[in-house]
N, C-alpha and C positions, 0 to 999 in steps of 0.2 A: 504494500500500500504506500511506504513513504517513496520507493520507486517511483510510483506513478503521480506522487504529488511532484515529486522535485522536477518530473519530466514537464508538467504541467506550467510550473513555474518558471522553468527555463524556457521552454517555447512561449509563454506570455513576454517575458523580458526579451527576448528578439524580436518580436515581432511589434513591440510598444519602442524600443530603442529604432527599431526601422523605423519605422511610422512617423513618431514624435522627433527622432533624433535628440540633439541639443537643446532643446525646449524644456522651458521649467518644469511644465506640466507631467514629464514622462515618470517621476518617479509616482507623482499622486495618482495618474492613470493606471498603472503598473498595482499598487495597491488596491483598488478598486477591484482591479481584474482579479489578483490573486485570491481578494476576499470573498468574491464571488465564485470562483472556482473552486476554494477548499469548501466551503458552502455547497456548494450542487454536489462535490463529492461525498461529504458527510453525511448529506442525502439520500445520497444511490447505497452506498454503502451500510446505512440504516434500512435500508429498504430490501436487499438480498438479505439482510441478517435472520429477518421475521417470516 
Protein backbone atom coordinates (compact mmCIF):
# COMPACT_ATOMS: atom_id res chain seq x y z
CA UNK A 1 0.00 0.00 0.00
CA UNK A 2 2.71 2.75 0.82
CA UNK A 3 4.10 1.48 -2.77
CA UNK A 4 1.36 2.66 -4.39
CA UNK A 5 0.92 5.94 -2.32
CA UNK A 6 4.43 7.01 -2.91
CA UNK A 7 3.97 6.03 -6.68
CA UNK A 8 0.89 8.33 -6.59
CA UNK A 9 2.63 11.14 -5.16
CA UNK A 10 5.54 11.15 -7.24
CA UNK A 11 3.46 11.15 -10.54
CA UNK A 12 1.23 14.14 -8.90
CA UNK A 13 4.66 16.17 -8.35
CA UNK A 14 5.66 15.75 -12.05
CA UNK A 15 3.07 16.40 -13.54
CA UNK A 16 2.16 19.76 -11.14
CA UNK A 17 6.15 20.79 -11.52
CA UNK A 18 5.31 20.25 -15.56
CA UNK A 19 2.25 22.04 -15.53
CA UNK A 20 2.92 24.91 -12.88
CA UNK A 21 6.73 24.87 -13.31
CA UNK A 22 8.25 27.83 -11.23
CA UNK A 23 5.02 29.26 -10.14
CA UNK A 24 4.24 29.88 -6.49
CA UNK A 25 1.20 28.05 -6.76
CA UNK A 26 2.87 24.46 -7.49
CA UNK A 27 3.78 23.43 -4.01
CA UNK A 28 -0.13 24.59 -2.63
CA UNK A 29 -1.45 22.74 -5.81
CA UNK A 30 0.70 19.75 -5.22
CA UNK A 31 -0.81 19.46 -1.68
CA UNK A 32 -4.23 19.64 -2.63
CA UNK A 33 -3.75 16.97 -5.18
CA UNK A 34 -1.92 14.71 -2.64
CA UNK A 35 -4.73 15.34 0.00
CA UNK A 36 -7.19 14.23 -2.31
CA UNK A 37 -5.54 11.31 -3.55
CA UNK A 38 -4.58 9.79 -0.14
CA UNK A 39 -8.24 10.57 0.57
CA UNK A 40 -9.96 8.41 -2.41
CA UNK A 41 -7.35 5.84 -1.45
CA UNK A 42 -8.26 5.43 2.00
CA UNK A 43 -11.57 5.06 0.52
CA UNK A 44 -11.03 2.33 -1.86
CA UNK A 45 -9.07 0.80 0.56
CA UNK A 46 -11.84 0.86 3.27
CA UNK A 47 -14.00 -0.28 0.95
CA UNK A 48 -12.22 -3.81 -0.21
CA UNK A 49 -11.63 -4.31 3.46
CA UNK A 50 -15.77 -4.82 4.23
Amino acid sequence: MLILIWFIVCILFFFVNKILGASGHALEVFALLTAVALFLINKISKKKNN
